[in-house]
N, C-alpha and C positions, 0 to 999 in steps of 0.2 A: 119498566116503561116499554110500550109498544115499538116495536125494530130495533131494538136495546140487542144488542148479543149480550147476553152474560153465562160465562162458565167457569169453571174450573177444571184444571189440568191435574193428573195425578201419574209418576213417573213408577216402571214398575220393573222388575227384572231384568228382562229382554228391551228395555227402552220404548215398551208401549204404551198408546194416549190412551185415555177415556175421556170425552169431552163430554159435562153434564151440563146439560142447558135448562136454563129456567121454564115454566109452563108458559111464558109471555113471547120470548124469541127462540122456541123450537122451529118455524118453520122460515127463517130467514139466515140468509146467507151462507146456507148447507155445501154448497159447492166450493167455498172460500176455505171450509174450515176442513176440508177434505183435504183442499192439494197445501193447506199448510201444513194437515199433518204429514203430509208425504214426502215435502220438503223439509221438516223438521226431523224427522225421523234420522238420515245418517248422522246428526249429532248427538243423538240418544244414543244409538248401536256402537258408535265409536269407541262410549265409552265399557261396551263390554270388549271390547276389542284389544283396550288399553289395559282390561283387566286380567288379558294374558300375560302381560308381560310378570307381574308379581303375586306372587302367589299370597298375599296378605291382604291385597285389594278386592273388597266385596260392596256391595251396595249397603247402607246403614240407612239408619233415621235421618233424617235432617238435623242438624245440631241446634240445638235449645241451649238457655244460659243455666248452666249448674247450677242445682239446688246446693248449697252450703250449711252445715250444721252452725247454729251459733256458737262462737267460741266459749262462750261463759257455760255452755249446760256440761251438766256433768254425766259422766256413763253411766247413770242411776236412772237418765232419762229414758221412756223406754213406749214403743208402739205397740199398744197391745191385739192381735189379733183374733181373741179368742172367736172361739165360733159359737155363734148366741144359740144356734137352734139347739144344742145340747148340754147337757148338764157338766157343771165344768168341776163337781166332785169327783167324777170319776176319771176326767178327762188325763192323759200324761203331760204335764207343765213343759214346756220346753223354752231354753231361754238363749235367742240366737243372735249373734253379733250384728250391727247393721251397718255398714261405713259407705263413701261414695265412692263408686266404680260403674258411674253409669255406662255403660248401657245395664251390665249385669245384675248390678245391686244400687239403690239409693233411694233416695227420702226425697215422693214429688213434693208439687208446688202444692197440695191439699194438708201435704206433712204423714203423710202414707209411706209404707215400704213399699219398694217398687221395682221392678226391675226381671230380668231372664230369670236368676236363679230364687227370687220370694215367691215367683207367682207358679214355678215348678214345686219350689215346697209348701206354698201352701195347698196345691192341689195335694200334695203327699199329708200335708195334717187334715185333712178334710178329709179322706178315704180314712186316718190311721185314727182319725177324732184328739189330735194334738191340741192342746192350746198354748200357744205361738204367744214368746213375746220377744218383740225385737228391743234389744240393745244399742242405742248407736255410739258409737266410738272411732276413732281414729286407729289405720290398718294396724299397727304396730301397739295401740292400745289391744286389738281386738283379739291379737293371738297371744300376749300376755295375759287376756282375760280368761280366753280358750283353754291356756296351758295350767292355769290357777285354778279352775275349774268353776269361774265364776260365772261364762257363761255355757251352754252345753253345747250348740251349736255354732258352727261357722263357715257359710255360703262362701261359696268362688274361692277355695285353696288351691293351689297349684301344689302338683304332686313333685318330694323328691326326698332322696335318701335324708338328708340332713331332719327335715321337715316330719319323716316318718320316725325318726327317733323321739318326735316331738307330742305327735299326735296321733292316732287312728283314723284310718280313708277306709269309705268302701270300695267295693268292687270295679262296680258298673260308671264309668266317667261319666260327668255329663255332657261336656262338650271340650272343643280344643282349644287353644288361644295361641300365639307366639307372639314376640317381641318384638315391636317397631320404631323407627325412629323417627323424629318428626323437628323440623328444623326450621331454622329463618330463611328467606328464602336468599337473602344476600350470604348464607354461610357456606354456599356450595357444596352440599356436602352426599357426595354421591357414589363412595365405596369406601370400606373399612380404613385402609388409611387415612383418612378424612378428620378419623376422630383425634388424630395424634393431636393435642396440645390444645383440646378443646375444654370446655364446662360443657357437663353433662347434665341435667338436672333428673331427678330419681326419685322413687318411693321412699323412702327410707322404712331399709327389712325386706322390701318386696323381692321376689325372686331375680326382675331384671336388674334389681342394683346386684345381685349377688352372681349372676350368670356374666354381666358386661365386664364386672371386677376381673373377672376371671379371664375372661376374651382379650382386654387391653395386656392384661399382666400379660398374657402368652405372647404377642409381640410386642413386648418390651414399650406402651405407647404413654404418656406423660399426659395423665388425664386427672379434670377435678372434678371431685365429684359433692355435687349439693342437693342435700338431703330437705325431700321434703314431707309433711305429714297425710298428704293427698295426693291424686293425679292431677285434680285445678290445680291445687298449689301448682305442681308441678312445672305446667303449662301454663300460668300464668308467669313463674318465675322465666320461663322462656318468651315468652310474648314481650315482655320487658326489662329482654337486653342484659338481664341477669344471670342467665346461662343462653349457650350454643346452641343449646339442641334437648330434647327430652325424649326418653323412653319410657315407655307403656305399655300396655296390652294391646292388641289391635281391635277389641272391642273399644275400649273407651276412647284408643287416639283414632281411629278411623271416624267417630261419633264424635269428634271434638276438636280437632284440628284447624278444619275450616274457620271456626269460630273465635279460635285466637291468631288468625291469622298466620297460619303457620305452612311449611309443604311437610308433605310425606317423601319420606326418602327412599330409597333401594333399598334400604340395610333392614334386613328382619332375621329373627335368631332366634334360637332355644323355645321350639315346639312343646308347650305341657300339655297336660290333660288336667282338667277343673274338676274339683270335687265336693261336697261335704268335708267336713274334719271335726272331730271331736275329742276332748283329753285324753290321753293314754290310757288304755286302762279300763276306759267307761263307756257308758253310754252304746253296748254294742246292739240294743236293741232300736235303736234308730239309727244306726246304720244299716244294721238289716232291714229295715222295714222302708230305706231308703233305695237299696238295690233292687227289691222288691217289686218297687213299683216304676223305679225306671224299666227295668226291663220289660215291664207290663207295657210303660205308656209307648215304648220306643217298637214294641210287636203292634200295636196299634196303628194303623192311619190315622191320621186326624186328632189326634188324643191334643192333649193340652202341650203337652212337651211341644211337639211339630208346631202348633199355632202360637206357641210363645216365641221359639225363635224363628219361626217367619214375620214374627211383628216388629220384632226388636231388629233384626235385620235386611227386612227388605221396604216394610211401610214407611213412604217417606210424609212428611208435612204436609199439609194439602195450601197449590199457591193459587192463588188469585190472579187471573191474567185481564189487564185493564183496559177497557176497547179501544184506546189511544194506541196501546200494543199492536193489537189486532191490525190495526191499518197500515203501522209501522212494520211490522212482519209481510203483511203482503203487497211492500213495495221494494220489499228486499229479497222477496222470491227468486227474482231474474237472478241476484248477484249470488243466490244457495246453489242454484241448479250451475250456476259454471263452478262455484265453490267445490260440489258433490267430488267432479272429478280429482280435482286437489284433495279432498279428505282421503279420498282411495287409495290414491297414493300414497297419503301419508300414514293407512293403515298397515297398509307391505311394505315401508320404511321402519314401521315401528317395529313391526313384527319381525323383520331383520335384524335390528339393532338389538332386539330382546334377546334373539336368537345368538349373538354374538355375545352378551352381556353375561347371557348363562355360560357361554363356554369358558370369557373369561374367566369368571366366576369359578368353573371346577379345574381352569390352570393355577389361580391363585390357590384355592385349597391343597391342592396335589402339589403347590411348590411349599404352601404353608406346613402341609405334611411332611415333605420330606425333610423340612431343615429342620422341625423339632423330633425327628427320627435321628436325623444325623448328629445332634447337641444332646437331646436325652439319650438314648438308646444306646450311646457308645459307651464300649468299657472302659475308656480312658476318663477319670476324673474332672472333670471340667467344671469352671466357674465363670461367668460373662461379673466384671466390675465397674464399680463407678470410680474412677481413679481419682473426681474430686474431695470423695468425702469415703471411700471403701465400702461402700451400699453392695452388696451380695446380688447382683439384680437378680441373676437367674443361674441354676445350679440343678445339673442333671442324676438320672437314676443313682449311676457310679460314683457320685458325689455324697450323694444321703447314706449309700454302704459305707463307704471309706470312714465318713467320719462321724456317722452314727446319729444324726441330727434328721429330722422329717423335712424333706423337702419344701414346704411352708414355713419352718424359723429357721431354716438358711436362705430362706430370702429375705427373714426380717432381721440378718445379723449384719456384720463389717469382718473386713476381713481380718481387721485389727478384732476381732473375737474371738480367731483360731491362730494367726502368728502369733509367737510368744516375743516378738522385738515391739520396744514401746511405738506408741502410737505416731513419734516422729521419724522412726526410722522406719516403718511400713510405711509414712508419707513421700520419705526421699524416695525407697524404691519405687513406689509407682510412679514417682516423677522418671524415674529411668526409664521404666519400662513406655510409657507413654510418650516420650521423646528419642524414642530406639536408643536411648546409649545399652541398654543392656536386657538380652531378651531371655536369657537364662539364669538362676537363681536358686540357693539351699538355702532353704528355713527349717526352723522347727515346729512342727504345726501340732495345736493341740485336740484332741478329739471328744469328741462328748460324755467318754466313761474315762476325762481327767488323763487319760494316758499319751503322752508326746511321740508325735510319729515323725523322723529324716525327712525330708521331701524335698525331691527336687520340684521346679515350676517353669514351666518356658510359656512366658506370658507377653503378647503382641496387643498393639492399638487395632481398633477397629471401629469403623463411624456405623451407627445404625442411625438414618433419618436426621442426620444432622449432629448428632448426639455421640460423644466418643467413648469406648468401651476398652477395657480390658478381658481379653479372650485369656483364660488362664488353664493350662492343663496341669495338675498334679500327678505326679509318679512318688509313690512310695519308695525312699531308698533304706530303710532304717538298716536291712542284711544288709546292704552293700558297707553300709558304715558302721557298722557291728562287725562285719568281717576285717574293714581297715586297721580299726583301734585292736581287735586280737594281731591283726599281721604286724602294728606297730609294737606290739607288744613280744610277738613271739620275735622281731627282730632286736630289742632291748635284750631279750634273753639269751639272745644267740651272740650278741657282743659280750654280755656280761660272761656266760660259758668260753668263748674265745681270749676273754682276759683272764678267768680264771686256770685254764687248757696255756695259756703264756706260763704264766706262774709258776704253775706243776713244771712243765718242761725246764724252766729254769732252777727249780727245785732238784728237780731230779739227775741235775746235768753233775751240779757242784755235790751233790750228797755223799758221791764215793768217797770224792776226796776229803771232803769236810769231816766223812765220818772216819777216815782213814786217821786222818789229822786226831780228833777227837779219842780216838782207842788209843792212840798213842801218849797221850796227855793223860788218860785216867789212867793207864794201867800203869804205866812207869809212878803214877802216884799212888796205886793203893802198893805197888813194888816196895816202891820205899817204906811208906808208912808201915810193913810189916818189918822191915828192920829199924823204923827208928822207935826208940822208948817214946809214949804218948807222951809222958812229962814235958818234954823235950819242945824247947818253944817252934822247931820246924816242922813238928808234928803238927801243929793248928793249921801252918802255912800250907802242908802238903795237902792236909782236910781240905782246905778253900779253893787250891787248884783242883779237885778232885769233885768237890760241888759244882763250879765253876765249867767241868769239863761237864757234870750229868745233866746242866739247865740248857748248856749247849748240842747237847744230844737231843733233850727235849724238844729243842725247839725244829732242830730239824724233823723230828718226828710228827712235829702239828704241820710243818709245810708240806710232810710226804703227806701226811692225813687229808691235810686239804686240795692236794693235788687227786689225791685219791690211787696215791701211788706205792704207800705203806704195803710193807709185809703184811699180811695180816693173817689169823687161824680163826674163819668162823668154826661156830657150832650153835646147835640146835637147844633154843634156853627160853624158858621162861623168866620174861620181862620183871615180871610181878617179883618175881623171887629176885634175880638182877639187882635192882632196884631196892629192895631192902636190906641185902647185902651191901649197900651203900650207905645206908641211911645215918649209921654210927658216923663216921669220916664227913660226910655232908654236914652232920649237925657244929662237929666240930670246927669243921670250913667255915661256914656261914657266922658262927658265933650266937650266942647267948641273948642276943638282943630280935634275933628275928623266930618268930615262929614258924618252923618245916612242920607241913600238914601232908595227909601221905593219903591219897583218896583211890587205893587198884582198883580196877573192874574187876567183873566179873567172869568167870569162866572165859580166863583173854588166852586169846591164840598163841602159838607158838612164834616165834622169827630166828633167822639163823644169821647170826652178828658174831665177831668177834667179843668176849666178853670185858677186854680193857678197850673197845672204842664205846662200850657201854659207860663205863665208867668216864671215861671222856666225857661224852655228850653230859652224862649227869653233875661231873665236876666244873666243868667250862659254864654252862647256863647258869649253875646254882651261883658259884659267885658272879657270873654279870649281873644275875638278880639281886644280888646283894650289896652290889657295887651301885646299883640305881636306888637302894632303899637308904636314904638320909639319916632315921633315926631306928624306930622301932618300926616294925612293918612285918609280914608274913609273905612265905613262898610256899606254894601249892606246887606238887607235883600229881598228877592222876597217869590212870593208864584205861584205854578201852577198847572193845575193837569197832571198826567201822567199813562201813560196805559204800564206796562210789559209783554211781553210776555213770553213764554215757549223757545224760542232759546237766547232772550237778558240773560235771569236767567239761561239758561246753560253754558252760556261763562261769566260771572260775579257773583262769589262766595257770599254767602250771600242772592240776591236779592230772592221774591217769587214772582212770577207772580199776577197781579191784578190791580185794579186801584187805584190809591193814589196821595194823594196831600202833594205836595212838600213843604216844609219849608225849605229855603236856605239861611244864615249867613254867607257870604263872606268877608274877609279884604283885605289888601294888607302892610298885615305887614312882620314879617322876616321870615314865615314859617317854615316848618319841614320836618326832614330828617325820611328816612321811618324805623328808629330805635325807635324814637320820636313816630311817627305815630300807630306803633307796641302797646303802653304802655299805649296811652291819657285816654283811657278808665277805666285802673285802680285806683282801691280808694288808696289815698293816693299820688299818682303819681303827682309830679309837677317838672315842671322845672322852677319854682319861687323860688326868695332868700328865707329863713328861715323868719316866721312871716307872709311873702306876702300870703299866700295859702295854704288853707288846702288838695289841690290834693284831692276835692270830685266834684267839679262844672261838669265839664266832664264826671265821674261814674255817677252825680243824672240826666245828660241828656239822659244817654245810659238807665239806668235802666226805666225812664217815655217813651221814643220811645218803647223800649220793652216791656211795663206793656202793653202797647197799640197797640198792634200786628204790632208795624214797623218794619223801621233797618235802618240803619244811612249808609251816604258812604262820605268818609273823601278823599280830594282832598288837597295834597299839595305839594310844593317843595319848597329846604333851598333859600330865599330873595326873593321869588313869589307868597310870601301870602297864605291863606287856606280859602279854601272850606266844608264846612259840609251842607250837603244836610240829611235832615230829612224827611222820607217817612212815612207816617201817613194815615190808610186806609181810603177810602172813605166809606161814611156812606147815608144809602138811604133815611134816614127819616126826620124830619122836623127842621129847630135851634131853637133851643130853647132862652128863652130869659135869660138872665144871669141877676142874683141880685145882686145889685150893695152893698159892705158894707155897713150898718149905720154906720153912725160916729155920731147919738146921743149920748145922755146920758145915763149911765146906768139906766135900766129900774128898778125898786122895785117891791115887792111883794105888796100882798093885805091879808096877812096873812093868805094865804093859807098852809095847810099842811103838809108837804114833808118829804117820809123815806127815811133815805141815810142810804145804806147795803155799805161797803167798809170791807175787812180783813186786810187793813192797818192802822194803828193806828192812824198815821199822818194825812191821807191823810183824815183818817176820819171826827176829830178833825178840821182841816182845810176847809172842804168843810161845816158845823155846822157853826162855824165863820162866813163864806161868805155868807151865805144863812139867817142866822140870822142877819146881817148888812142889807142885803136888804130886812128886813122885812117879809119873811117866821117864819112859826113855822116849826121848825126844832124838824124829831123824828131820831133818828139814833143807828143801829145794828152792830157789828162787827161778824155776822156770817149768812147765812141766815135764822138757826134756829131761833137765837136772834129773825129777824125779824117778822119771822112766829106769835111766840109768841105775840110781840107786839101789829100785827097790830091785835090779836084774843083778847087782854085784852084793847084795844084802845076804845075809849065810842065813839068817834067824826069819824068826813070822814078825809078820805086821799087822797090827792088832786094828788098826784105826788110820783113814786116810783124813786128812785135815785138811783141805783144799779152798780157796779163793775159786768164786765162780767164771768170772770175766780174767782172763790172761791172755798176753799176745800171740802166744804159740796157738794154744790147745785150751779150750772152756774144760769147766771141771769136769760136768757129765763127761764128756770123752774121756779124760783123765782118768777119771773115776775105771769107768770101764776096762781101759787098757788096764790098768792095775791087778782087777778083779780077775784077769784074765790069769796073772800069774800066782796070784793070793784070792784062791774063792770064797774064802770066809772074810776077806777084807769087807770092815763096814767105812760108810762114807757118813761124813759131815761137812756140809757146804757154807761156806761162811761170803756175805758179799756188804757193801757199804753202798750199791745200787741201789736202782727202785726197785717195788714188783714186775713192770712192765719192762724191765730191762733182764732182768733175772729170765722172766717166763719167756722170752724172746731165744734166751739160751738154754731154755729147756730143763730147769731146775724144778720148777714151781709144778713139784706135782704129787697126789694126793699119797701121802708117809713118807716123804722124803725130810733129810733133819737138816734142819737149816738155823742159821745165827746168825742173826742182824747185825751188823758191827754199825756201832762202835758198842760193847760187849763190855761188860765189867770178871775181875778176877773170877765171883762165884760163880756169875752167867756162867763163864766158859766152863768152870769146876762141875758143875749141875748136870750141863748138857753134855760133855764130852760121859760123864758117869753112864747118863741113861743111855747113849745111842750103846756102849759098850754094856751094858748090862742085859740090854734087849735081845733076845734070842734069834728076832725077826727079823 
């Protein structure tokens, strides 16, 4: 109509007009539509002004209502592009996903693929003569399709490690995208803490559901997240109060936001780069021909790439301005031009406030930094807990070492999955620890390759955001408590050696006298018995005193044993041989009902032992063996040698590193419980009826292994028999050959002349008797003065000095000496009813010297007094 204005506005970059007028009112009102644009103008420019502040904010299309695929087509549905002007025999078929991500990629209102990334590749199939068939599907459809190999192509992927295991990318990006959030406008939501305890609505698959997962988890924030099949979805499920807030690309929510009513927020995150993707493996000829020609079109001015994303995001909708407006704008002129000033201001307000916003921004990060520096990073073990329910929430580097778990399933575990106490007693604890009664704590914690590790834990409350935690540090103490149980152990041992070390002393105190007592008993009884006729009914009686007297000697012989105080005469012997020299005697011990199995090593070491504490240890075991077998049963004995080391004697208490040969006494009788086991070694200890045992066989085994620098290791359980393994050193030098008893006659003298020193009256008396039946001339002293005297008023030689070691005056060796001084052929014989440690105290116990252990029988003394005077030496 004539004087009509009619135009239309079109809004562009920089906030500039183009007013295009009809051919009917170009030439009216030219002046009007001047100083409107001049006045309108700072509300255009403002908004590039505002688009400093965030770096996600660009000018887009106008928003349009989403095209939607209908739910009932199936992925089989499909837009074909081929390109007609060519032959599509020869053409390369390509079959490329289609879904809605507009601005990028979707399906207009014609039912056309459309979008930044179709209209760059179809210009890429037109140069390469592709023929294009789009696919449309749903995102999470599309890259199962990708991955299956059903379809070949797949537009707008975002690049990332996980993704590249998945698929093949080229080169050349084609553009950027990052991650923004976009909100109700009542949900305030306008920095990262914001999101704590919100719904988030999401791609479901898409990158920002897998980048934000991540970001909340890092500050521990309590988010839901609702999965959808689209970005509408997305944003419609936000529009309607069904979620908080929604994350996108900044293409699509920049381009869509407005239109559901929504704001854009502050918050933008995780910078990609977009690409192609195609299935592992394949397809690497359109990828190259994809790089190809990006990098052509992007050397180009003006090329298609450049004029596709200047369409997509800077052409806005073209609006219709109504000449009702027209009048109404220029009666509001007055109130722009005072306005102008206020906008100005409120651009250097803004620009402030931006400016502050960023700094905040890199104190948050730089404090976000440092406290997951300080929680991860440290070498101290540490775990953040949920004390209602034992959720792992959050668990650092030193955590995933320790207990060998990936930092990803100890967040999805309880801590009740690593303490070994049940589920209600890891509940009391963190009730302590969460009410401060108790901030310190020993568990035993289990680790992921199944092995139990000590741990101490000092674990405090702590509120994040309202929410209360368990701050938990672990220290390894497993050595500290591997060191306690040996120290309680080696202090068990050191009691048990202190009551054994009682024993011996008390053994050893009473032995003189006991054995003094003891010779006096047998010898007055074989005395007689040589004068009375056997027939003779006091001949039995003298016999039974005289047994009577040797079981009594015996026994003090197993207390010297055990005390480790016995006389004793090692030599240098093979075991193997030992041992079989027993074998006849044992079989007869044992009896007829058990079978002795006899298994020597091989080429076994030498050891240097006395050879009657050999026979000890091998008579003492074999009947306890046999005294545990009920009916019929078997005892093994073996022999081997065996080499310790310094790690087997760290982890097995007792043992000393070295080489040693084994002596092993196994049965298979009713064995023992480890209370039993605890005891066997003590004197007196039996679990025999009354009369059966005197509870010393076991004390005089431990005491001869110990005199002889072993140690015993006892193996048993109740109805699976026992093990006693005897470890006896090895020895380097040569065996010696063993003297086998005489069982002659007793030998006589030739009337040789012998002084016997004794300060015991009896004993004196007694040993005169015996020496004068066997035809010596007998001189004898009860003091060593007495002797002194003697042998200085004596006219005749003295053939042999007979001496008591321990006397008041003068010890034998000294006696001895003085003697020798006036008789230098005089030989000595030392006789004591002492220990060894009491003896070698006074200087006897030394290597050829002839000694007799009293309590002594007629031929002992017959034997010995023969040899020392036969010896030349």
């Amino acid at each position: 109509m004539p004087g009509q204005i009619c135009y239309t506005t079109q809004r562009y970059h920089k906030g500039e007009f183009l007013l295009k007028f009809s051919k009917d009112c170009q030439k009216h009102n030219l002046s009007i539509l001047f100083f409107l644009a001049v006045l309108v103008l700072p509300f255009f420019s403002i908004e590039t002004v505002v688009g400093e502040v965030s770096p996600d904010q660009e000018i887009t299309r106008q928003q349009q209502q989403p095209n939607t695929l209908d739910k009932g087509n199936e992925p089989t549905d499909v837009l074909d592009f081929e390109k007609r002007s060519h032959s599509s025999l020869n053409h390369r078929k390509v079959r490329v996903g289609l879904y809605e991500n507009k601005p990028k990629i979707f399906i207009d209102e014609p039912g056309a693929a459309s979008g930044i990334f179709v209209e760059i590749l179809n210009e890429i199939a037109r140069k390469e003569k592709w023929q294009l068939t789009y696919v449309p599907c749903e995102w999470d459809e599309c890259l199962e399709a990708l991955e299956d190999g059903r379809i070949d192509l797949m537009p707008d992927v975002a690049f990332s490690p996980e993704r590249e295991k998945r698929f093949d990318f080229h080169d050349e990006e084609v553009t950027d995208s990052w991650s923004a959030v976009y909100a109700n406008s009542d949900r305030q939501i306008n920095k990262i803490t914001d999101l704590d305890g919100k719904r988030i609505a999401v791609l479901k698959g898409s990158i920002q559901q897998r980048e934000l997962e991540r970001l909340v988890n890092g500050f521990a924030f309590n988010v839901a997240f609702i999965e959808a099949k689209s970005f509408q979805e997305a944003f419609m499920l936000t529009a309607n109060d069904a979620a908080d807030m929604v994350v996108s690309n900044h293409f699509f929510g920049n381009y869509f936001y407005q239109q559901y009513r929504l704001e854009k927020t502050p918050i933008v995150f995780n910078p990609v780069a977009l690409y192609f993707a195609t299935p592992s493996g394949t397809n690497h000829d359109l990828l190259k021909a994809i790089d190809n020609n990006l990098r052509a079109m992007k050397l180009e001015p003006g090329s298609v790439y450049y004029k596709v994303l200047q369409s997509w995001t800077e052409k806005p909708p073209e609006v219709i301005v109504p000449r009702y407006l027209i009048w109404t704008i220029t009666s509001l002129s007055g109130i722009l031009l005072l306005a102008f000033v206020f906008i100005l201001l409120l651009r250097w307000r803004i620009r402030v406030k931006a400016k502050n916003l960023a700094e905040a921004n890199k104190m948050l990060r730089d404090s976000e930094t440092k406290f997951k520096d300080l929680f991860n990073k440290h070498s101290a073990v540490k775990l953040l807990i949920d004390p209602d329910n034992g959720n792992i929430v959050e668990a650092n580097q030193a955590a995933e070492k320790f207990y060998g778990w990936p930092g990803e399933q100890l967040r999805r575990m309880r801590i009740q999955d690593i303490n070994t106490l049940s589920a209600e007693q890891v509940k009391a604890e963190m009730e302590k620890a969460k009410n401060f009664e108790r901030t310190h704590f020993e568990f035993l914690h289990r680790l992921a390759d199944g092995s139990i590790k000590d741990v101490a834990v000092f674990s405090s409350k702590i509120d994040i955001q309202g929410e209360t935690f368990l701050h938990s540090i672990i220290h390894d103490i497993t050595k500290h408590k591997n060191a306690e149980k040996e120290r309680e152990k080696l202090q068990a041992q050191f009691v048990q050696a202190q009551k054994m070390e009682s024993v011996g002393r008390l053994a050893g105190g009473v032995a003189h006298d006991f054995n003094n007592t003891i010779s006096v008993i047998t010898g007055y009884a074989e005395l007689t018995m040589d004068e009375v006729d056997p027939s003779e009914p006091i001949y039995a009686n003298l016999k039974e005193i005289l047994s009577a007297g040797k079981r009594s000697a015996d026994i003090i012989r197993q207390l010297l044993a055990f005390a480790r105080q016995q006389t004793i005469a090692p030599v240098v012997l093979d075991l193997n041989g030992a041992v079989e020299g027993m074998l006849k005697m044992l079989r007869r011990l044992i009896g007829e009902d058990i079978d002795l199995a006899w298994n020597p090593g091989r080429d076994l070491w030498a050891v240097k032992i006395d050879p009657t504490q050999v026979d000890q240890l091998l008579a003492n075991l074999c009947v306890n063996a046999r005294d545990a077998i009920e009916d019929v049963g078997k005892i093994t004995i073996e022999t081997k040698n065996i080499v310790f080391g310094e790690t087997h004697c760290a982890d097995h208490a007792g043992f000393v590193p070295g080489e040693y040969v084994m002596l092993a006494i196994s049965d298979n009788g009713c064995g023992m419980d480890k209370e039993t086991r605890d005891q066997i070694f003590e004197p007196f200890f039996t679990t025999k009826q009354l009369g059966q045992g005197t509870g010393l066989g076991l004390a005089t085994v431990y005491g001869i292994v110990k005199q002889n620098g072993g140690f015993i290791n006892v193996y048993s359980e109740p109805g699976q028999g026992t093990t006693f393994r005897l470890y006896l050193s090895r020895h380097a030098g040569k065996t010696d050959k063993i003297q086998e008893k005489s069982t002659a006659e007793i030998p006589y003298g030739n009337g040789e002349s012998v002084l016997v020193v004794e300060d015991d009256v009896s004993i004196l008396n007694l040993t005169q008797k015996i020496l004068g039946k066997l035809g010596y001339a007998v001189l004898t002293a009860g003091t060593p003065y007495d002797a002194i005297h003697l042998a200085e008023d004596h006219a005749g030689q003295i053939h042999l000095l007979i001496t008591d070691v321990v006397m008041p005056e003068m010890n034998g060796r000294d006696l001895a000496r003085r003697l020798q001084s006036l008789y230098p052929d005089l030989k000595c014989l030392f006789m004591s009813g002492y220990t060894a440690n009491v003896i070698a105290h006074h200087g006897v116990l030394e290597e050829g010297a002839n000694f007799i252990q009293k309590p002594f029988s007629k031929k002992d003394l017959a034997d010995k007094v023969r040899k020392v005077l036969e010896n030349s030496g």
